[in-house]
N, C-alpha and C positions, 0 to 999 in steps of 0.2 A: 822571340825567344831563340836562341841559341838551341843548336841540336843536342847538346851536354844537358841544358834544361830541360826541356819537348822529354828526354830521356829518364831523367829523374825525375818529371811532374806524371807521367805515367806510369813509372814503376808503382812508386805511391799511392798513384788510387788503384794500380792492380792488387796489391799488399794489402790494399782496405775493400778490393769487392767492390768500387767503384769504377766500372768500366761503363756504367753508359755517361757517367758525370764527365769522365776521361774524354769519351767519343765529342761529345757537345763542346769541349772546352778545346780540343790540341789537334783534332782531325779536320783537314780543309775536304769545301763541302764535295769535291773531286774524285775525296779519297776511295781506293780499291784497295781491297780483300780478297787474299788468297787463300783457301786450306789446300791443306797438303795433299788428299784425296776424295773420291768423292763421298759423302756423308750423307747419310739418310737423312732426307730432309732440307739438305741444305746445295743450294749452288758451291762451285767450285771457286768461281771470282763472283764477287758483289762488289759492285761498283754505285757510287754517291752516298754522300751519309745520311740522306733519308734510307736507303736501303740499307743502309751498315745497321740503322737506328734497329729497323724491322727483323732485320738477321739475330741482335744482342736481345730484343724482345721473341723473340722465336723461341733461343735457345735459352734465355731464364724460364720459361714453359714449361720444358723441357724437364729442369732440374727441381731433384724434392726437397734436398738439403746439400750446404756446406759445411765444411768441418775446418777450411780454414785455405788460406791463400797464401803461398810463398815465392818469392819474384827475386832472380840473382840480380847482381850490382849490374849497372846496363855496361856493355861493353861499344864503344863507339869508335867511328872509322865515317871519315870525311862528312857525305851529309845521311848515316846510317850509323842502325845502332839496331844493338841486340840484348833479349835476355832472354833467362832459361824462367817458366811459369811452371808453376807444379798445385795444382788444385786435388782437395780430396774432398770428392763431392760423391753425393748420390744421385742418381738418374731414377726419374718415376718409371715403376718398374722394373730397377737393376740392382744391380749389387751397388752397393759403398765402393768407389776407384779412386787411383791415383794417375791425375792426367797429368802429363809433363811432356810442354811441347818448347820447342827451340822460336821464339817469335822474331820476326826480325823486319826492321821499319826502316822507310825512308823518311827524309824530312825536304820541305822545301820552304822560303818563304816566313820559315819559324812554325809550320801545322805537319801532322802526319797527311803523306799522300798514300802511302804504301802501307798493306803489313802483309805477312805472309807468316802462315806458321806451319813448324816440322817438327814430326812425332814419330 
C-alpha cells in the first residue's frame, strides 16, 4: 500500500471506532507509540504491536461510553501523514470530554511504523 492509502485505510476505521481492526491490519509488527505526556496508566513509548495490542485493550477498559468519532482528511508529506482525531467519550468515573489530539504517522514498506500524538 502506498502511504496515500495506509492514510485513508486508517482514517476510516478511526471514523468507524475501529482502531484495534486498524492496528492488526496496517501496523508492522515493530511499530512504536508515542503520547504526548506522561498518562496515568500508561508508558510514554510502547513499542511492538503485541504491546500496542495490550496499550488499545488497556485503554477501551478505561472507557464507559462513546458518542461518536471524527478524523480530518489525512494530510500527507513523503513517507508521513497526519490527521486531526476528535473523540467525545466518557471515561469510567469522569465527565463526558472532548479529546482532540494531532496524530501523526510514519509509513514504511506500506505498514504503520510510527505514530505519535499531540494534545
Amino acid at each position: 500500500m502506498t502511504v496515500a492509502q495506509v492514510a485513508t485505510r486508517l482514517a476510516e476505521y478511526c471514523r468507524n471506532e475501529e482502531f484495534s481492526r486498524a492496528q492488526q491490519e496496517l501496523y508492522a509488527d515493530e511499530a512504536v507509540s508515542i503520547e504526548p505526556a506522561d498518562i496515568p496508566g500508561f508508558d510514554r513509548e510502547t513499542k511492538g504491536k503485541e504491546a500496542l495490542r495490550e496499550k488499545d485493550r488497556k485503554f477501551n477498559e478505561m472507557v464507559e461510553s462513546r458518542h461518536g468519532t471524527s478524523v480530518s482528511e489525512p494530510l500527507i508529506a513523503g513517507n508521513a501523514f497526519s490527521f486531526v482525531l476528535t473523540m467525545d467519550i466518557k471515561m469510567k468515573g469522569g465527565d463526558r470530554q472532548t479529546m482532540t489530539e494531532l496524530c501523526v504517522y510514519t509509513v514504511k514498506d506500506g505498514k504503520i511504523i510510527s505514530e505519535q500524538f499531540f494534545m
